[in-house]
Residue frames relative to the residue before (quaternion, step in Angstrom):
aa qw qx qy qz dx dy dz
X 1.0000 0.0000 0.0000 0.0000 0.00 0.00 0.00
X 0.7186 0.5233 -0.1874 0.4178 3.05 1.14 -1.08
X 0.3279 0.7699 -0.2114 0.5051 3.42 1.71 -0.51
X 0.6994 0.5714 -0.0482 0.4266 2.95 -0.13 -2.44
X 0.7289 0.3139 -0.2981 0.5304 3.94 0.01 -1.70
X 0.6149 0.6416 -0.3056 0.3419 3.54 0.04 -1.29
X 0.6097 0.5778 -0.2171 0.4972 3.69 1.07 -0.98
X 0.7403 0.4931 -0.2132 0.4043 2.66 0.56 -2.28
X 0.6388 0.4223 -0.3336 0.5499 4.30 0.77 -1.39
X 0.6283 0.4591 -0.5383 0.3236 3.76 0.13 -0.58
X 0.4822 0.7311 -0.2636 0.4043 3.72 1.34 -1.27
X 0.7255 0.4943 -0.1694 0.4479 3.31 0.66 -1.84
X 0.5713 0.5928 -0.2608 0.5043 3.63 0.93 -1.78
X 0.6578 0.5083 -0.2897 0.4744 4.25 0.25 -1.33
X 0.7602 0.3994 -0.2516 0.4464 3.44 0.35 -1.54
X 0.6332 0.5085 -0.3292 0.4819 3.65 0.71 -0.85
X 0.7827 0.3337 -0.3690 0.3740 3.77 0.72 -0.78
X 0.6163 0.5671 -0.3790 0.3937 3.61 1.39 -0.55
X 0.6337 0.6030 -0.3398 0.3454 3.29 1.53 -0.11
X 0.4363 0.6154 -0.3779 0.5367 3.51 1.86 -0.84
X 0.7413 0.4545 -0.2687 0.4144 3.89 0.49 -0.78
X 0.6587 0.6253 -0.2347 0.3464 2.92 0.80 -0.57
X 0.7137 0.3990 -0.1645 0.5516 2.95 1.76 -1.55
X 0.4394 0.6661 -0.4394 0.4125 3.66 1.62 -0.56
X 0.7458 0.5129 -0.2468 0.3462 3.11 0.24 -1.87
X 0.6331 0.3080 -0.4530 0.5469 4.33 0.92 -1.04
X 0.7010 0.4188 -0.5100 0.2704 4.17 0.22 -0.50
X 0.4579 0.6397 -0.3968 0.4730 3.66 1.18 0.16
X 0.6126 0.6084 -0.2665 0.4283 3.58 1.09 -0.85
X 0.6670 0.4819 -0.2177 0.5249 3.04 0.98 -2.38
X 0.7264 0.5665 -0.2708 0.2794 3.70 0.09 -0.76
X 0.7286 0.2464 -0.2500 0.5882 3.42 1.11 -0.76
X 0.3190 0.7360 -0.4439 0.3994 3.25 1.61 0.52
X 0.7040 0.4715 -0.1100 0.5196 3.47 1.10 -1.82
X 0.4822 0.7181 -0.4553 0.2111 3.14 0.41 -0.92
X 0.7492 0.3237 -0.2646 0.5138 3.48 -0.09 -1.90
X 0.6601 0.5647 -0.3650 0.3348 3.98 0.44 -0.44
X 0.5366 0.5078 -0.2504 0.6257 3.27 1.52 -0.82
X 0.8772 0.2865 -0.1268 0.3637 3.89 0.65 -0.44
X 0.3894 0.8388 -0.1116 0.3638 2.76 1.90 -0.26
X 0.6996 0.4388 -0.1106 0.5530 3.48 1.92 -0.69
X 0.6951 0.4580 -0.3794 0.4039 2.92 0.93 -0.73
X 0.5482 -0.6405 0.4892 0.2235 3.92 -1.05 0.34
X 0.4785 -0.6417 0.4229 0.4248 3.76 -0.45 1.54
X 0.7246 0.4901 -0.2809 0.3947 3.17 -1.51 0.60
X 0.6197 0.7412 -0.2350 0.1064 3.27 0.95 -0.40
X 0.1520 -0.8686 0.4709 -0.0259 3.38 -0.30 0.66
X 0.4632 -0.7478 0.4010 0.2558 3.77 -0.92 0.65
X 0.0217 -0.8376 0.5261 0.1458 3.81 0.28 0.45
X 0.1049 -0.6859 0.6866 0.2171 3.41 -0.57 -0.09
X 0.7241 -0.4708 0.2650 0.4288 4.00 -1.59 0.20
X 0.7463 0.4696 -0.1757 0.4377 3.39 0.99 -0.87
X 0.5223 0.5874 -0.4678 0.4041 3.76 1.35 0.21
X 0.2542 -0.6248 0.6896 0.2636 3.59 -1.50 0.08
X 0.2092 -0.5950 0.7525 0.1895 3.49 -1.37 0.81
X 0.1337 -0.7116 0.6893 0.0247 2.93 -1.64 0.81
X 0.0617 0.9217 -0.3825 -0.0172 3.90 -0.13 1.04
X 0.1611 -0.8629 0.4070 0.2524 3.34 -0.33 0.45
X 0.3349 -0.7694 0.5429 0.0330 3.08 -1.06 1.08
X 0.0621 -0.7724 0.6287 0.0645 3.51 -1.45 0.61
X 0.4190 -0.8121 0.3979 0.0808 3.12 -0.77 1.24
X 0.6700 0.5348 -0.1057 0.5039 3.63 -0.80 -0.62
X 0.5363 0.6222 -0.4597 0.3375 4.12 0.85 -0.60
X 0.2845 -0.7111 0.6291 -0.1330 3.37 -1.08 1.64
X 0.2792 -0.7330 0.5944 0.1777 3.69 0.53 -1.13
X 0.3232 0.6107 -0.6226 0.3673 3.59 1.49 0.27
X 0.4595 -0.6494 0.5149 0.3195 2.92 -1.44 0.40
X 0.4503 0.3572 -0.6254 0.5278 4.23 0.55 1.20
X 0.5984 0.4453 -0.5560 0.3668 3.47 0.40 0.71
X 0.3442 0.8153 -0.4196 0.2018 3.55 1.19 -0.51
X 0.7772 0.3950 -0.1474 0.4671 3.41 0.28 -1.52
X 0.5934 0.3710 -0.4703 0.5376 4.08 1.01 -0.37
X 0.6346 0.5402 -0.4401 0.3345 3.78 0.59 -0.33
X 0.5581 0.5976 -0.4091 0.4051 3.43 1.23 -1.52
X 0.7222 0.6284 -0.1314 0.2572 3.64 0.87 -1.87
X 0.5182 0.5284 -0.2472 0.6255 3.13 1.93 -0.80
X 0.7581 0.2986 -0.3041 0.4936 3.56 0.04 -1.15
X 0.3284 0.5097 -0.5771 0.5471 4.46 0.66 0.86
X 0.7773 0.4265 -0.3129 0.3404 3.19 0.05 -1.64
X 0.7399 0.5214 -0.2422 0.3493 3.52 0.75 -1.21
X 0.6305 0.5246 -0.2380 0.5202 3.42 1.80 -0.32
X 0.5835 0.5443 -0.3064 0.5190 3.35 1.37 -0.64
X 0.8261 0.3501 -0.0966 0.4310 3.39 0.39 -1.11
X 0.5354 -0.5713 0.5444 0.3010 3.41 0.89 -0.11
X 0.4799 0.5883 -0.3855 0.5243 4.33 0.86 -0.10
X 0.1498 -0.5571 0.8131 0.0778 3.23 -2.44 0.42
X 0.3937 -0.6352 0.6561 0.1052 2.85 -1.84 0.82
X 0.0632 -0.6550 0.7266 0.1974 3.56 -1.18 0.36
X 0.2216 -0.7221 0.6336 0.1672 3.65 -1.54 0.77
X 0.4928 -0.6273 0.5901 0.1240 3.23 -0.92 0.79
X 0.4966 0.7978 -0.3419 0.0078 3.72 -0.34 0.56
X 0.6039 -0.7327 0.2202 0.2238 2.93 -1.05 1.39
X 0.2292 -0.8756 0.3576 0.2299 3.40 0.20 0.87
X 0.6315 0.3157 -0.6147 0.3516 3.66 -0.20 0.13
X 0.5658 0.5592 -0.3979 0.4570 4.11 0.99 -0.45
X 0.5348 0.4398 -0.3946 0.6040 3.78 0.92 -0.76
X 0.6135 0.4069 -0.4850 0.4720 4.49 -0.04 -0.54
X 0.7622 0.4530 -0.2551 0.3855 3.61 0.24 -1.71
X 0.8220 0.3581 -0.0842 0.4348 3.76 0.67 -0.96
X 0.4987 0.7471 -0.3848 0.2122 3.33 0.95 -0.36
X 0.0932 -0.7975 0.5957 0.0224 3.98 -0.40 0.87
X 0.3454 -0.7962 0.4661 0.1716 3.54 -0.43 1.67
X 0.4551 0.6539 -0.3862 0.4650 3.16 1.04 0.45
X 0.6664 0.5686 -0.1298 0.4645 3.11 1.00 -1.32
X 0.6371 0.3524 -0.1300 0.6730 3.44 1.00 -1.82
X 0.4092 0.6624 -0.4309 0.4563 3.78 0.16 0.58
X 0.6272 0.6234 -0.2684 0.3821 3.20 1.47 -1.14
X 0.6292 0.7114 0.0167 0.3126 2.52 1.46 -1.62
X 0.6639 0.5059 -0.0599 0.5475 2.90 0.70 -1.98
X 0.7791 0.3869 -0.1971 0.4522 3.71 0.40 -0.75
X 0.8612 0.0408 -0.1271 0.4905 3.43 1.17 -0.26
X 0.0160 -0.8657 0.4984 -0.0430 3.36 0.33 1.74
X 0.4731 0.6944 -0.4302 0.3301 3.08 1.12 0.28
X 0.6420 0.3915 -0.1554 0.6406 3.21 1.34 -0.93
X 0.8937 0.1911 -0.1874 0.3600 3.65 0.30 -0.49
X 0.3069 -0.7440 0.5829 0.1118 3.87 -0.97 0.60
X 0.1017 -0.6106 0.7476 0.2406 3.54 -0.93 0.27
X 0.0737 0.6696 -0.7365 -0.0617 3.39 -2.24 0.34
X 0.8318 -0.4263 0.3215 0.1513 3.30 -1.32 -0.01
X 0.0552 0.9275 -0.3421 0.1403 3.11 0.71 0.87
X 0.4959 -0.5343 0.1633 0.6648 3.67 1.26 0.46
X 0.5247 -0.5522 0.4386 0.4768 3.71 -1.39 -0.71
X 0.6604 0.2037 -0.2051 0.6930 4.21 1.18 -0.21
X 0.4540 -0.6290 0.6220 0.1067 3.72 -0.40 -0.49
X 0.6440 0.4897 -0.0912 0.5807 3.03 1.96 -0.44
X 0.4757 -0.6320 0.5078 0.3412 3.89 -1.37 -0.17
X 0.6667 -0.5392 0.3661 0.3615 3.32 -1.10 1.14
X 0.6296 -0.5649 0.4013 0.3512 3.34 -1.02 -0.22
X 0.5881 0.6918 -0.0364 0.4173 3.08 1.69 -0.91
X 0.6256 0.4663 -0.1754 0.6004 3.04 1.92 -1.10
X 0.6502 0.5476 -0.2750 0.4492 3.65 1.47 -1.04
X 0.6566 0.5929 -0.2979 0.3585 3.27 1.20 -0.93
X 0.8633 0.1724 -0.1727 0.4418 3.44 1.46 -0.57
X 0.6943 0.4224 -0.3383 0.4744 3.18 1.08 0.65
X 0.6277 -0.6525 0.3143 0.2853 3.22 1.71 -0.30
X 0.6519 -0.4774 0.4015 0.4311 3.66 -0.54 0.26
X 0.2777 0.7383 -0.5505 0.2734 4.06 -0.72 0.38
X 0.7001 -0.2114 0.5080 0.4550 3.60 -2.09 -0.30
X 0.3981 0.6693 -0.5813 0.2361 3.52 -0.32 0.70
X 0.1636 -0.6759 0.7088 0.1185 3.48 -1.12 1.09
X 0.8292 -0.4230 0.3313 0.1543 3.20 -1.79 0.36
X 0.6809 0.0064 -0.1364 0.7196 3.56 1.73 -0.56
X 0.5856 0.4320 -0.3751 0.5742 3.79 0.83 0.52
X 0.2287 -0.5466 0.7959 0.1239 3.62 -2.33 0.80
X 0.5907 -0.5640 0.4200 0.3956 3.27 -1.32 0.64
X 0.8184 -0.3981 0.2666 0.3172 3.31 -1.48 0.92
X 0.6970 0.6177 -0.1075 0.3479 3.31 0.71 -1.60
X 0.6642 0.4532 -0.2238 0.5508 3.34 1.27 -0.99
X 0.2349 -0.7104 0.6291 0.2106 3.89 1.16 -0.27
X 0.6835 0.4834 -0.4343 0.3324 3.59 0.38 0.97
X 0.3959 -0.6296 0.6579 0.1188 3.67 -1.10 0.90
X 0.6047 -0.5839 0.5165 0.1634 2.80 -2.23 0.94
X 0.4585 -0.7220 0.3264 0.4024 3.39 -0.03 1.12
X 0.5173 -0.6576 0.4004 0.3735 3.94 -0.94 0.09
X 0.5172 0.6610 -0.2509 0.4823 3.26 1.31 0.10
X 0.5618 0.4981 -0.2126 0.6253 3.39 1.74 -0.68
X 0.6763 0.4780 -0.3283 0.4543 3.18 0.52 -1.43
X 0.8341 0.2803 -0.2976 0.3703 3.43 -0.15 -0.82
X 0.4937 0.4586 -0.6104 0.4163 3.97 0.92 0.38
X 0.4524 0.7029 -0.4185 0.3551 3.86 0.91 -0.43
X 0.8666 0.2935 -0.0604 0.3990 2.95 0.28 -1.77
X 0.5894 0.5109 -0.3642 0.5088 3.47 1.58 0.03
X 0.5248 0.4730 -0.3985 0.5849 3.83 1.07 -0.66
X 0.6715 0.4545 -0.3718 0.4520 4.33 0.39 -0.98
X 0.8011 0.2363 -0.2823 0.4718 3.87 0.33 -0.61
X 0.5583 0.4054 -0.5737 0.4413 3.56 0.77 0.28
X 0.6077 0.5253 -0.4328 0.4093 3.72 0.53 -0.71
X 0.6477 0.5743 -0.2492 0.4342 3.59 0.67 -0.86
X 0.5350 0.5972 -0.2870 0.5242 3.72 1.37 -1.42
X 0.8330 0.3761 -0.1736 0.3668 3.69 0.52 -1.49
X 0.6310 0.3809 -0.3846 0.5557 3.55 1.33 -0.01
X 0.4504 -0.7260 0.4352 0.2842 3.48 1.01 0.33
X 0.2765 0.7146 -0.5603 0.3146 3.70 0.83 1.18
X 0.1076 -0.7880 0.5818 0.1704 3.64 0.21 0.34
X 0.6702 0.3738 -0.4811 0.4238 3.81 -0.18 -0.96
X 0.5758 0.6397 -0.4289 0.2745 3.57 0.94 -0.46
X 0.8010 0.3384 -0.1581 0.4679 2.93 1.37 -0.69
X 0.6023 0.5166 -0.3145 0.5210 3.47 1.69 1.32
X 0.8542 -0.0108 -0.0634 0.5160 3.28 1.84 -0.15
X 0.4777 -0.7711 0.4208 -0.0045 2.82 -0.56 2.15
X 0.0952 0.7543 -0.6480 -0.0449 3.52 -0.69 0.33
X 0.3972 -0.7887 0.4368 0.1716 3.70 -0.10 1.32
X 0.4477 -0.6893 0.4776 0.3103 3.51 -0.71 1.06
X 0.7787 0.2060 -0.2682 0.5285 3.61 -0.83 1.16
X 0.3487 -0.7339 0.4265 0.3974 3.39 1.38 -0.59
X 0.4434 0.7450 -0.2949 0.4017 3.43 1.77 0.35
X 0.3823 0.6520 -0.5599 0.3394 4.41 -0.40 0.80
X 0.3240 -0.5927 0.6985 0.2365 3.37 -1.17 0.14
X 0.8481 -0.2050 0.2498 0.4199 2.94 -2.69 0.25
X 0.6780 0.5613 -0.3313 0.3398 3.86 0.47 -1.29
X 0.6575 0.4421 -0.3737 0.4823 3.87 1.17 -0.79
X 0.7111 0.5274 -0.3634 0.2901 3.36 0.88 -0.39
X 0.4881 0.7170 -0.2574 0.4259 3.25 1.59 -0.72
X 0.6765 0.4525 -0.2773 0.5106 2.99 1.02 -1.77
X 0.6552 0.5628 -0.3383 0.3735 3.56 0.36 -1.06
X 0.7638 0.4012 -0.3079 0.4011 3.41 0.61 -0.78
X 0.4552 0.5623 -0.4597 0.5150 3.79 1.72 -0.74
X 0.6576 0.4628 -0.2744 0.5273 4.15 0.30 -0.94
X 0.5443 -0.6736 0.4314 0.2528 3.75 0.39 0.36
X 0.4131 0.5614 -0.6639 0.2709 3.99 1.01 0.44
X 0.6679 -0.5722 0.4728 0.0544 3.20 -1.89 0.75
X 0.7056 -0.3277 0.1509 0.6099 2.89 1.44 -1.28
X 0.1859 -0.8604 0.4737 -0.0287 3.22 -0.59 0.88
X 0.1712 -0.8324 0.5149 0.1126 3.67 -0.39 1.22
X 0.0048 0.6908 -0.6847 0.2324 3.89 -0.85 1.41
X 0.7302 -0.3478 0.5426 0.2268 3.55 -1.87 0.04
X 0.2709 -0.7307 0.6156 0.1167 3.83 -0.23 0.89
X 0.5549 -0.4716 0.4796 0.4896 3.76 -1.64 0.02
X 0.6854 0.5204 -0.2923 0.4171 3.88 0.53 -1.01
X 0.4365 -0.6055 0.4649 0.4760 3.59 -0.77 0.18
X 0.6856 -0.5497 0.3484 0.3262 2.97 -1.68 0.10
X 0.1724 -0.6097 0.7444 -0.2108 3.33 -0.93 1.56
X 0.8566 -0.3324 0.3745 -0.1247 3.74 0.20 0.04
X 0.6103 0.6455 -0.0431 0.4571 2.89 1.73 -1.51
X 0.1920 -0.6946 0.6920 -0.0433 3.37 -1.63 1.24
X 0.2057 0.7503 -0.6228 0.0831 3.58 -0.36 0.71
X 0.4934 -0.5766 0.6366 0.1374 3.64 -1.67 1.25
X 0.1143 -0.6383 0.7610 0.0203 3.69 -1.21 0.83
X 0.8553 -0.0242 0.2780 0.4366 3.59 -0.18 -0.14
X 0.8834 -0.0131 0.2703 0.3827 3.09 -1.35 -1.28
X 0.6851 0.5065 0.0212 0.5232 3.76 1.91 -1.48
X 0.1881 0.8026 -0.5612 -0.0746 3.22 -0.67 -0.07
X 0.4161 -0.7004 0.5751 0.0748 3.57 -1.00 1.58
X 0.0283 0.8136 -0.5806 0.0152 3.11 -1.02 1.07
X 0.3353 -0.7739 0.4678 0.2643 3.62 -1.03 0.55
X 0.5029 0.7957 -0.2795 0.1892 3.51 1.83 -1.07
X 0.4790 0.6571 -0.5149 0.2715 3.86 0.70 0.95
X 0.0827 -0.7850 0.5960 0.1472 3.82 -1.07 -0.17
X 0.6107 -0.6622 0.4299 0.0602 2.76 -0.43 2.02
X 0.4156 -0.8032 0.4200 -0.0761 3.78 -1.20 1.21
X 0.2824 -0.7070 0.5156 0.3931 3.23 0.97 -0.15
X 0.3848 -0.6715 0.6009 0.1997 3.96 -1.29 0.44
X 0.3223 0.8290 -0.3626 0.2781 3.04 0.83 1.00
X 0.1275 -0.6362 0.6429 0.4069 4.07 -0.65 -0.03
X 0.7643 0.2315 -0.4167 0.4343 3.88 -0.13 -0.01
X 0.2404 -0.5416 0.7889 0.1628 3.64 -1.89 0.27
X 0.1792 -0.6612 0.7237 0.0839 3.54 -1.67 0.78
X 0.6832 -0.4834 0.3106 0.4507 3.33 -1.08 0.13
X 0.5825 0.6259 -0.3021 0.4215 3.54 1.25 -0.85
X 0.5336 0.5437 -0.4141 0.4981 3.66 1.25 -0.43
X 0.7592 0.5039 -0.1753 0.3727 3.13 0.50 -1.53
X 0.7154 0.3535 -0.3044 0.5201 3.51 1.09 -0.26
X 0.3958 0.5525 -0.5467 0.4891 4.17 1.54 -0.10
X 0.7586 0.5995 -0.2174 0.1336 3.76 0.85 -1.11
X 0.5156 0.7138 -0.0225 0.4735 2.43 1.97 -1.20
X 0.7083 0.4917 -0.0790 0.5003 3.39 1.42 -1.28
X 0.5735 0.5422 -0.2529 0.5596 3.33 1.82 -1.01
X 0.8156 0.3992 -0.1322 0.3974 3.62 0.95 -1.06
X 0.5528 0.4985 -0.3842 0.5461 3.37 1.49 0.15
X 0.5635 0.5538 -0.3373 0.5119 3.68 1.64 -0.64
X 0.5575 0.5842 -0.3477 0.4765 3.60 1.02 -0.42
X 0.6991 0.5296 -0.2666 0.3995 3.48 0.74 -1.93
X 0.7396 0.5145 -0.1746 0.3971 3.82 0.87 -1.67
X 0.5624 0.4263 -0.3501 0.6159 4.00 1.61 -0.63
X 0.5160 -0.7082 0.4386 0.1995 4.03 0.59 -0.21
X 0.3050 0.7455 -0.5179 0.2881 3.04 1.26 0.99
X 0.1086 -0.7787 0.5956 0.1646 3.96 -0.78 0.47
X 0.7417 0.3969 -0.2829 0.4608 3.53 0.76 0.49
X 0.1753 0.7673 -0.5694 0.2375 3.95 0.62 1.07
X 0.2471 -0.5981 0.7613 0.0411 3.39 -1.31 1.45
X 0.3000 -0.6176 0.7244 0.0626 2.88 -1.98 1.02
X 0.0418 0.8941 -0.4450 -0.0279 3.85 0.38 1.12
X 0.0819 -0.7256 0.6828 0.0225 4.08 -0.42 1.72
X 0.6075 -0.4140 0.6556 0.1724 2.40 -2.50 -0.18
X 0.4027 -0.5337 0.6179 0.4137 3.83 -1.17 0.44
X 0.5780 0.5475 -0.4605 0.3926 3.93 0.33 0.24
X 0.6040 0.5343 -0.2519 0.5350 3.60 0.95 -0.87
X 0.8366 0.3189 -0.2510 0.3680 3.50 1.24 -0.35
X 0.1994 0.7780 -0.4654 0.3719 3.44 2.22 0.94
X 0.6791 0.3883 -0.2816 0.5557 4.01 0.15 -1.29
X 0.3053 -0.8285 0.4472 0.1427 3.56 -0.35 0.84
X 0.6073 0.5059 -0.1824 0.5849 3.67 1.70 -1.35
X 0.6694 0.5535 -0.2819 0.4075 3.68 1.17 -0.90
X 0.6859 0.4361 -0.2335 0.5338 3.40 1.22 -0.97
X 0.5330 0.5077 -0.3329 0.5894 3.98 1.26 -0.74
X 0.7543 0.3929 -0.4201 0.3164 3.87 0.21 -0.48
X 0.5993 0.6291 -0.3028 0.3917 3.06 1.79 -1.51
X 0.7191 0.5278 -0.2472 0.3784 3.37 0.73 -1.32
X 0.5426 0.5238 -0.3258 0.5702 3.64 1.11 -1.09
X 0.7065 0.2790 -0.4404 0.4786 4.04 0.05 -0.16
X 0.4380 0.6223 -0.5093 0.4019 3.61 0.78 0.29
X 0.8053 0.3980 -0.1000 0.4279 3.24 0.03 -1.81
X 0.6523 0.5960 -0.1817 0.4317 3.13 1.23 -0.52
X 0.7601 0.3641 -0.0989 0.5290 3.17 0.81 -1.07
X 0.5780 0.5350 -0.3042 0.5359 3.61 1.10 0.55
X 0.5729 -0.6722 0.4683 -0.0220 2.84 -1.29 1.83
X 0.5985 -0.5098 0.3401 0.5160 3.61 -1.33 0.48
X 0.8343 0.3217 -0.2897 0.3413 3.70 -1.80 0.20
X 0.6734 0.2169 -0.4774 0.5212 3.47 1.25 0.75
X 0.2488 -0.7269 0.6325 -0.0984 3.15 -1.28 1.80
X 0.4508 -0.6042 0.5560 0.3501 3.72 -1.41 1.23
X 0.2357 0.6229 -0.7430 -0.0655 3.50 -1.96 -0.15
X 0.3480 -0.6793 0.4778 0.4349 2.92 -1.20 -0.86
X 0.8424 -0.2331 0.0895 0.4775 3.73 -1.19 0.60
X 0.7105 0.5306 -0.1827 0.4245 3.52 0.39 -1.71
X 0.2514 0.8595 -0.2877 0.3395 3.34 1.53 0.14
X 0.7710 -0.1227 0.1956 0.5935 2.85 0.65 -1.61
X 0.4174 0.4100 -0.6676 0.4604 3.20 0.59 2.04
X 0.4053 -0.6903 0.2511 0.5443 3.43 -1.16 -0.32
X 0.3850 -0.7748 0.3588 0.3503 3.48 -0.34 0.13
């Protein structure tokens, strides 16, 4: 009899534990079922802002994907793992078609968490048209040197920005095709326009007023001045780091909540120089300024 019961609970005990597994193993399913749905909205990169945070992003200009860019990228995407940070890359798209090493862009592709593409003109350079009649000079890509009191016609401008967002459209970079950052940071009222007819979102260039800072909505666009220029450099001295400091507390005290930090893939050659420069960033910030990257605070 005694036999018999003993069986019978050992019976119960088995069935009861193959059932905990059983039910473990389908809530193990259902879960990594949800998951990508639970995550599935939110937009790589993300980050919580609330009204009263400042994003602070760094940005790297000039990014081709040749493949002598490889090793400032590898070095960037350390930094972004070390520190908790993202990079947006600025690239120039007809050089990013001609130069691109899938190796290189690999970097990319494999870690969007850490990296952004954006807009970065389509040459970096002056039409032909502009060279043909004024000649060789300080020229940026939607700007003529001061002196000449003359502007890129609007007719240029917008074969630019149409050749840059189709080229973008076909490598499937989207933010590329929502936020401009003007080469030199240099265009007038006419680059924005154009930019905003072409669907960019927001686009960061040189205002009419000096700089103060300033963020101003047209419409559909919105033109921003809020970056602070890097030296092109492979070393930083302390004197950088304090010009920066002074630029970015002047940002913090006018009430900007959106300030790009725009480098060079050169600034990211001296590996300990760029790891120290950057560590006193992240470091030296206070509660309510938080890394992301640009696309942050558009919608996407």
């Amino acid at each position: 009899m005694n036999k018999k019961r003993m069986q019978f609970i050992l019976i119960i005990i088995m069935s009861t534990i193959l059932s905990v597994i059983v039910l473990i193993e389908y809530a193990s399913v259902f879960l990594s079922s949800i998951k990508p749905a639970e995550t599935s909205m939110l937009p790589v990169g993300f980050i919580n802002l609330s009204k009263n945070d400042i994003l602070l992003s760094f940005e790297i200009d000039d990014i081709t994907f040749s493949s002598n860019q490889e090793p400032f990228l590898e070095n960037a995407l350390y930094l972004a793992r070390e520190y908790n940070i993202t990079f947006d890359l600025g690239v120039t798209a007809r050089q990013f078609e001609q130069m691109k090493d899938d190796e290189t862009f690999q970097l990319y592709n494999n870690n969007k968490n850490s990296f952004e593409v954006v807009a970065h003109g389509l040459t970096h350079s002056p039409d032909p048209a502009i060279l043909s009649q004024y000649g060789y000079g300080n020229y940026g890509e939607f700007d003529i040197v001061p002196d000449l009191n003359k502007s890129v016609p609007a007719y240029i401008q917008e074969e630019h920005i149409k050749e840059m967002k189709d080229i973008f459209l076909k490598n499937n970079l989207i933010m590329a095709t929502k936020i401009f950052t003007v080469p030199y940071h240099k265009g007038d009222f006419n680059t924005i326009n154009i930019s905003e007819a072409y669907g960019y979102k927001l686009i960061f260039e040189q205002l009419s007023a000096s700089k103060n800072y300033s963020t101003r909505v047209y419409g559909n666009i919105t033109a921003s001045e809020d970056y602070i220029d890097i030296p092109s450099v492979s070393s930083f001295s302390d004197k950088n780091f304090a010009n920066y400091t002074v630029e970015l507390n002047k940002a913090i005290i006018l009430g900007q909540k959106r300030i790009v930090i725009a480098m060079h893939p050169i600034n990211f050659d001296d590996f300990d120089n760029i790891n120290y420069f950057i560590g006193k960033i992240v470091k030296n910030n206070g509660p309510g300024i938080k890394f992301g990257m640009v696309s942050n605070t558009i919608e996407n």
